[in-house]
C-alpha positions, 0 to 999 in steps of 0.5 A: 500500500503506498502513502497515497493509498494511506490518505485515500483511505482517510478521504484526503486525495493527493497527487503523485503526479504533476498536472498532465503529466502521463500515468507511467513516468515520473514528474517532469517538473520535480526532474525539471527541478532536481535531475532526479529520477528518484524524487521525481518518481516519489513525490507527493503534490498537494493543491491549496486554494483560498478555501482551504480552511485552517482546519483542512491543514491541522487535520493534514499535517496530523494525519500525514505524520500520522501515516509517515510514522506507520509506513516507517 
């Protein structure tokens, strides 16, 4: 089960991926950034807006620790 599938599981939904970018391949702009296969293959992105409510962040940064701490 990845990271991802963990926040899933708690109605929290992220991205692996850029935007656009195709299913098979890492992210273009995390490579684009660090020339790295690794970490643009393993990152995370996560999308905030001006709705999103203090609230929305605790209950983030809880539950990411949370399942951070688990698959360790």
């Amino acid at each position: 089960m990845t990271f991802a599938d963990k926040l899933n599981e708690k109605q929290i939904y992220i991205s692996t991926k850029t935007s656009c970018c195709p299913t098979a391949t890492p992210s273009k702009l995390v490579y684009a950034l660090t020339h790295s296969k690794q970490l643009a293959s393993s990152s995370l992105r996560i999308s905030l807006s001006h709705l999103t409510t203090k609230e929305e962040l605790e209950i983030f940064t809880q539950t990411f620790d949370q399942i951070y701490k688990y698959l360790k």
